[in-house]
Residue, then its C-alpha position, 0 to 999 in steps of 0.5 A: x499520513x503514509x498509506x499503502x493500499x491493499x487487498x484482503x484475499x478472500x475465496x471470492x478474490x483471490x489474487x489473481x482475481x484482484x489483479x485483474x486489469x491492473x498489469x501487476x504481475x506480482x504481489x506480497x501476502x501476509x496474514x493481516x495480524x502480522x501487520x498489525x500486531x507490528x502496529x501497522x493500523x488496518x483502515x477500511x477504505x473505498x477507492x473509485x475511478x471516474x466517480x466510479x466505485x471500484x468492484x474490490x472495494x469489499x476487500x480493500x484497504x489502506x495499511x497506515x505505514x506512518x502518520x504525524x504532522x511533519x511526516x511529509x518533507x516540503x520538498x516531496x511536493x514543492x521540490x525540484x527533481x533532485x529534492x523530490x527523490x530526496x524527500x522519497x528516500x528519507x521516507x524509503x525506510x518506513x516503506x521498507x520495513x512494511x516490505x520486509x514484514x509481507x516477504x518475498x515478491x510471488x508471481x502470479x501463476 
């Protein structure tokens, strides 16, 4: 499985609050149904750092971009340098259309 994480914003988190303490300077936004209705599957989920849970776990989320068995090449793991950036860009594809359905980059105010 290929998840990409991510964050619902609320009036309790928007984004510059989701960001905090992270270094993002930018983000992409897009109403959930346009995910989905794409096929992307919306998985609620926890993260935790050092055994601790993460304060945004209340809005987060993995978006599955992909899953199968073989999705992940042998090289994006066992790989030398050259076979891992190959492995990435045959999986760069499927990131991209996620890319394009969230638009444009929006940087934070």
């Amino acid at each position: 499985m290929l998840p990409l994480s991510c964050f619902a914003v609320t009036v309790d988190w928007p984004p510059a609050r989701l960001a905090e303490n992270t270094g993002f300077a930018q983000y992409r936004q897009c109403p959930a149904h346009t995910l989905t209705g794409a096929g992307y599957p919306l998985w609620p989920t926890d993260v935790f750092v050092d055994d601790v849970p993460d304060p945004r776990n209340e809005v987060h989320y993995d978006l599955i971009v992909a899953a199968g068995a073989a999705l992940i090449p042998d090289d994006l793991v066992t790989g030398d340098r050259t076979a891992r950036r190959a492995a990435r860009a045959m999986l760069a594809p499927r990131f991209e259309a996620v890319l394009a359905l969230l638009g444009e980059p929006i940087t934070m105010d």
